[in-house]
mmCIF file as Biopython writes it, N, C-alpha, C and O atoms, coordinates in Angstrom:
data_model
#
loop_
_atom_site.group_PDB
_atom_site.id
_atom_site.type_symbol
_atom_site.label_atom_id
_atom_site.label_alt_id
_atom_site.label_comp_id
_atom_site.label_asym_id
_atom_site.label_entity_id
_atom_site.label_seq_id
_atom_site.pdbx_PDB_ins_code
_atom_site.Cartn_x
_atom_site.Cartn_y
_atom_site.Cartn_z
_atom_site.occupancy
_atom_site.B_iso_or_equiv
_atom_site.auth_seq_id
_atom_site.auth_asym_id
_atom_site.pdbx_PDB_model_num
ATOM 1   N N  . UNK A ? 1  ? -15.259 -5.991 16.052  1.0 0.0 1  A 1 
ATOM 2   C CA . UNK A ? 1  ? -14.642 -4.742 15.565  1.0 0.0 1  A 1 
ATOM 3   C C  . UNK A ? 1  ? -13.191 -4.991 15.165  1.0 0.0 1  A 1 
ATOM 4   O O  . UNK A ? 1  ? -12.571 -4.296 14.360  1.0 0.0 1  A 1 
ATOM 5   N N  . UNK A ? 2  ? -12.667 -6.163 15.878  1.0 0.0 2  A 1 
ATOM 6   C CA . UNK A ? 2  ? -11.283 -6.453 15.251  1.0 0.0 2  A 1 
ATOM 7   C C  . UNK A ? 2  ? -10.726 -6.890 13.959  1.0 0.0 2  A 1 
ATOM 8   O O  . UNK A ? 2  ? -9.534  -7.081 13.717  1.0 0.0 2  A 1 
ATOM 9   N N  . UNK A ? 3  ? -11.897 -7.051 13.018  1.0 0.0 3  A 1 
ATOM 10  C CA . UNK A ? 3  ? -12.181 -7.641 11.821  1.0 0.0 3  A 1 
ATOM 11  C C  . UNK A ? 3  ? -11.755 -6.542 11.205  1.0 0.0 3  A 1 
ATOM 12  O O  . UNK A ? 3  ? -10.661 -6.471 10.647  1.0 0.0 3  A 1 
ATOM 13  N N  . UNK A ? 4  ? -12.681 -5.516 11.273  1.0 0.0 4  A 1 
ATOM 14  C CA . UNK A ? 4  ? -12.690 -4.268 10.688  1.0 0.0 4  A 1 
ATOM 15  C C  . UNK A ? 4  ? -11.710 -3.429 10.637  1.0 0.0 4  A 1 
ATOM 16  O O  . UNK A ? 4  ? -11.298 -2.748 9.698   1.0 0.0 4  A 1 
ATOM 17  N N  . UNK A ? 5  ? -11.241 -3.553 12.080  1.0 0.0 5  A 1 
ATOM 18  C CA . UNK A ? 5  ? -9.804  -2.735 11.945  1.0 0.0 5  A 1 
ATOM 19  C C  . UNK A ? 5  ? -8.885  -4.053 11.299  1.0 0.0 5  A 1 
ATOM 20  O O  . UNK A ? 5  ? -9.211  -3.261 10.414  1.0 0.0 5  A 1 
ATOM 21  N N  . UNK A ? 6  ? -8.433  -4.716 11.030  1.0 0.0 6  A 1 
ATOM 22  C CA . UNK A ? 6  ? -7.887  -5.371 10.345  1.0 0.0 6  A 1 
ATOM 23  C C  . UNK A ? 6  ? -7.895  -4.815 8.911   1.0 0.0 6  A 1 
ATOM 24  O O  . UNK A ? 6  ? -7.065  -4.126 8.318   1.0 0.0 6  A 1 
ATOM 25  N N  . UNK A ? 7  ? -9.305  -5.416 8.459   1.0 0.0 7  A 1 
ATOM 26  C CA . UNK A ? 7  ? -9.519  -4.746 6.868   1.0 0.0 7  A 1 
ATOM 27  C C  . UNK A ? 7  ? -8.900  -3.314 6.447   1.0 0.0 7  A 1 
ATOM 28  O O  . UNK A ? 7  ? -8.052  -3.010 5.608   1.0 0.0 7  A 1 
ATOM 29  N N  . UNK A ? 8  ? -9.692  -2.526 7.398   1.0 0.0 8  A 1 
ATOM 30  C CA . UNK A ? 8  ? -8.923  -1.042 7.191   1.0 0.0 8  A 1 
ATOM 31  C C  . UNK A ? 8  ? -7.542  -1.140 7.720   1.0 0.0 8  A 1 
ATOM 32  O O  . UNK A ? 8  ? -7.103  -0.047 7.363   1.0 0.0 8  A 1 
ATOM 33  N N  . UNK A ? 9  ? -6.907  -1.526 8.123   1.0 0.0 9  A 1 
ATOM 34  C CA . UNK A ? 9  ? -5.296  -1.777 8.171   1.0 0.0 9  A 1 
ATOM 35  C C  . UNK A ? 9  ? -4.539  -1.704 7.080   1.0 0.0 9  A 1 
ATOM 36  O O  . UNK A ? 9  ? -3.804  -0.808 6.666   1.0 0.0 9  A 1 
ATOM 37  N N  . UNK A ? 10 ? -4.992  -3.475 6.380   1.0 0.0 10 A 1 
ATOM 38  C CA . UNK A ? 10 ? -4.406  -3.584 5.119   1.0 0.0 10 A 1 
ATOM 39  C C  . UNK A ? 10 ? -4.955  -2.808 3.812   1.0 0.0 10 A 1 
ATOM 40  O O  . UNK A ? 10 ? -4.347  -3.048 2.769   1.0 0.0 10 A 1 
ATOM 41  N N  . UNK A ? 11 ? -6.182  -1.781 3.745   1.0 0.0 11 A 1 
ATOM 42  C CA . UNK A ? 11 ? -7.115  -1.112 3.079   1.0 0.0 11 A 1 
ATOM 43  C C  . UNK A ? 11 ? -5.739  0.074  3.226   1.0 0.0 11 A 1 
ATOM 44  O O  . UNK A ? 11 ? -5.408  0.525  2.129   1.0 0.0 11 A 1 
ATOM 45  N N  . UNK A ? 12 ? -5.165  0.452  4.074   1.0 0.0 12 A 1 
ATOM 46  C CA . UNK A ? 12 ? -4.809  1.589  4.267   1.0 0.0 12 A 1 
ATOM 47  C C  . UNK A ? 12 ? -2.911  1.325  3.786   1.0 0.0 12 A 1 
ATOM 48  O O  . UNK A ? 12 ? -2.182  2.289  3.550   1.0 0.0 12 A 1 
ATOM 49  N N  . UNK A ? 13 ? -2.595  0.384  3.749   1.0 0.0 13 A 1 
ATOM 50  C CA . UNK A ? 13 ? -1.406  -0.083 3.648   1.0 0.0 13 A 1 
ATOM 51  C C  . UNK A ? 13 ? -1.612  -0.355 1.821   1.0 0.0 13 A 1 
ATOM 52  O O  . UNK A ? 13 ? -0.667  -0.043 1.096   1.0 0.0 13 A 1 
ATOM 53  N N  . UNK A ? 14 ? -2.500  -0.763 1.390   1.0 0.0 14 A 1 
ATOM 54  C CA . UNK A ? 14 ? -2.345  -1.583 -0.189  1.0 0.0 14 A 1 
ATOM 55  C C  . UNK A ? 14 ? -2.340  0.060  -0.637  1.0 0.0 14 A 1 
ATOM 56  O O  . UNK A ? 14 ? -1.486  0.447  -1.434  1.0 0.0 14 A 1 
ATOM 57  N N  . UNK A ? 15 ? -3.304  0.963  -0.098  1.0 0.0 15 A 1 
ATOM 58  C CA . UNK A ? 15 ? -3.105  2.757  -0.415  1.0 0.0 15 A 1 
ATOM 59  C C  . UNK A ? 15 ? -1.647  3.226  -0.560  1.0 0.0 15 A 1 
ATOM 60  O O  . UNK A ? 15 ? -1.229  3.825  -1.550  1.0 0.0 15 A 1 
ATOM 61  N N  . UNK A ? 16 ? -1.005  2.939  0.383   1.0 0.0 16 A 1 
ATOM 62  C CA . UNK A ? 16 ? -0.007  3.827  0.687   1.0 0.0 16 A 1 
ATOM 63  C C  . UNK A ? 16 ? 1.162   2.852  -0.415  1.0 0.0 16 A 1 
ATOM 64  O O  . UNK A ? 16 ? 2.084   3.325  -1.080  1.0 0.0 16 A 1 
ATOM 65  N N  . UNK A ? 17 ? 0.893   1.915  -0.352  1.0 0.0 17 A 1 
ATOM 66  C CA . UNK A ? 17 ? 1.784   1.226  -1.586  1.0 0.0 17 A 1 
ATOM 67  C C  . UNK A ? 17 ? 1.468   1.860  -2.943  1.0 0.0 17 A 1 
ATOM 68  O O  . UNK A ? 17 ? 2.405   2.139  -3.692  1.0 0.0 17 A 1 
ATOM 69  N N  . UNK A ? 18 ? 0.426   2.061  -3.240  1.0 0.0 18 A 1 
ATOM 70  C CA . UNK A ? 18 ? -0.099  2.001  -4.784  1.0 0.0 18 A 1 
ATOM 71  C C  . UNK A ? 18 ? 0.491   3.735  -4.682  1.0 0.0 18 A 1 
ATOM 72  O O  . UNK A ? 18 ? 1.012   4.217  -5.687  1.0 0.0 18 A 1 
ATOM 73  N N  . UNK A ? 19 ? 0.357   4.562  -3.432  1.0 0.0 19 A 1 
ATOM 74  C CA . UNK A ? 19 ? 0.868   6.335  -3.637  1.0 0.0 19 A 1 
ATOM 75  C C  . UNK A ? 19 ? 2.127   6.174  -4.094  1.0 0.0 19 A 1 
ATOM 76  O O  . UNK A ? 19 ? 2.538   6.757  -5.097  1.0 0.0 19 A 1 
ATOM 77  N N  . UNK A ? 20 ? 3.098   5.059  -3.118  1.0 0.0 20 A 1 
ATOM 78  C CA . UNK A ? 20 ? 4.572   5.062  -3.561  1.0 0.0 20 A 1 
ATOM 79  C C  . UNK A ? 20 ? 4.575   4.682  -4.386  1.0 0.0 20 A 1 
ATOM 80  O O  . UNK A ? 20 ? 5.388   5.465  -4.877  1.0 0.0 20 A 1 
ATOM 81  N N  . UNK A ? 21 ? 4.267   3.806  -5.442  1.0 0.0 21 A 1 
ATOM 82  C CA . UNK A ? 21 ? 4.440   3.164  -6.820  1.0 0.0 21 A 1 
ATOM 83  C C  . UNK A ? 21 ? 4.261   4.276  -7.570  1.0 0.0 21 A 1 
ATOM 84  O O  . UNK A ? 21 ? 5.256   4.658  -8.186  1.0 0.0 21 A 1 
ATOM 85  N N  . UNK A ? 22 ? 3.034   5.043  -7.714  1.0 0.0 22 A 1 
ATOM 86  C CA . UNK A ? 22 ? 2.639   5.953  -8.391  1.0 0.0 22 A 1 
ATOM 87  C C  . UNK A ? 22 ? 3.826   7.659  -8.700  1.0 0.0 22 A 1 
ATOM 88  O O  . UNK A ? 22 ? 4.189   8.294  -9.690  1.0 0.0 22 A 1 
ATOM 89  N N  . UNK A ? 23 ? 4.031   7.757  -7.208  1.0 0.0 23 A 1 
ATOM 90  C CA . UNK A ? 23 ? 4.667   8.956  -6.936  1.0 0.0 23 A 1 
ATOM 91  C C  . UNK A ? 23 ? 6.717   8.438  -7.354  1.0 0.0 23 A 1 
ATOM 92  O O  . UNK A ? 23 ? 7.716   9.128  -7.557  1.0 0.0 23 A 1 
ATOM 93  N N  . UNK A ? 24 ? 6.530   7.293  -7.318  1.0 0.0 24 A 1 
ATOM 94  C CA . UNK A ? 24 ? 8.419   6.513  -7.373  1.0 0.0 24 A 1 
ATOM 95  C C  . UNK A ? 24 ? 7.995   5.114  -7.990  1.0 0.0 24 A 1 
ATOM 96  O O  . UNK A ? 24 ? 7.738   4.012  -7.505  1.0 0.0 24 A 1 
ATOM 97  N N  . UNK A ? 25 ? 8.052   5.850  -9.785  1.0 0.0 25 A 1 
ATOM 98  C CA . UNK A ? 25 ? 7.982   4.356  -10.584 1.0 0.0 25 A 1 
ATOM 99  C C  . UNK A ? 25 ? 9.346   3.853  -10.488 1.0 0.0 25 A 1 
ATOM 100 O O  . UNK A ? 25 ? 9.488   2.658  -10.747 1.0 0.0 25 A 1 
ATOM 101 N N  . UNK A ? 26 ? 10.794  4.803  -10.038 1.0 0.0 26 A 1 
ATOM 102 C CA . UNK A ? 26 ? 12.000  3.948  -10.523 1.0 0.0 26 A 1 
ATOM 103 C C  . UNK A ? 26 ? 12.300  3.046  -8.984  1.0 0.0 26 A 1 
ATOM 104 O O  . UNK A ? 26 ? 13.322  2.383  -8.811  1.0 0.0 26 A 1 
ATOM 105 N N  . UNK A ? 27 ? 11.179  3.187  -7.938  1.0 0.0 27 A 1 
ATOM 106 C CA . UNK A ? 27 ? 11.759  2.351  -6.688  1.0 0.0 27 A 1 
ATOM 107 C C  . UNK A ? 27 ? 10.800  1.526  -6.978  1.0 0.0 27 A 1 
ATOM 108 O O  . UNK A ? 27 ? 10.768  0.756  -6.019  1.0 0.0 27 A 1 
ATOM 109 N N  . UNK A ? 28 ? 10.129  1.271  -7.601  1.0 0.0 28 A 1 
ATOM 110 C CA . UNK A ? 28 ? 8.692   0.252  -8.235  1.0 0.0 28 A 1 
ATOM 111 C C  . UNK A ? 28 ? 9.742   -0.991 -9.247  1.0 0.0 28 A 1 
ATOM 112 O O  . UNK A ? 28 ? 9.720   -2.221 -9.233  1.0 0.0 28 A 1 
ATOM 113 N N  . UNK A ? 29 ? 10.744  0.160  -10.198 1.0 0.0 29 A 1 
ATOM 114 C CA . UNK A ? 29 ? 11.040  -1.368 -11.265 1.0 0.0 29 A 1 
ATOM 115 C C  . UNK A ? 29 ? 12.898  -1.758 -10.034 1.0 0.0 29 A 1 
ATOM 116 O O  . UNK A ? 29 ? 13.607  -2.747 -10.216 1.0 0.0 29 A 1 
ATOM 117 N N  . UNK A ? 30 ? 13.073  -1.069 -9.355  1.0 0.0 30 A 1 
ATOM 118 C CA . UNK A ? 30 ? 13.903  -1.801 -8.424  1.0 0.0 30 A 1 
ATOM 119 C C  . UNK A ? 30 ? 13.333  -2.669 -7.537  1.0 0.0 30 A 1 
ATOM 120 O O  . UNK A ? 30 ? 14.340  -3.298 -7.212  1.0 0.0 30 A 1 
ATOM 121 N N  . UNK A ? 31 ? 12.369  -3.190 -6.865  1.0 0.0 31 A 1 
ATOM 122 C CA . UNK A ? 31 ? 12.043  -3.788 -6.301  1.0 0.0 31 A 1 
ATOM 123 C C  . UNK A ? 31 ? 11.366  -5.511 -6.975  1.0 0.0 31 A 1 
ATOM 124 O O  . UNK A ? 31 ? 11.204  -6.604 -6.431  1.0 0.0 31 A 1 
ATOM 125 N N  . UNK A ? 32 ? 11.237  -5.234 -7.730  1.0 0.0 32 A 1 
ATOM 126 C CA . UNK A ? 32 ? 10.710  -6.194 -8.934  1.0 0.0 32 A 1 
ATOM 127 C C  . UNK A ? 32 ? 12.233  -7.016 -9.641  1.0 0.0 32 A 1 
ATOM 128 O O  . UNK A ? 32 ? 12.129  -7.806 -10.579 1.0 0.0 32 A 1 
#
């Protein structure tokens, strides 16, 4: 089961990146 919660960890983290990119393109081309 530690696999899984792993996967859904980073499943839930690559999400919450792609909301902030989406919702704050100008903290997207600062970080780059």
């Amino acid at each position: 089961s530690g696999l899984v919660f792993s996967v859904v960890y980073i499943f839930l983290n690559l999400m919450a990146d792609i909301l902030s990119m989406l919702s704050n393109p100008k903290l997207r081309q600062s970080q780059i």
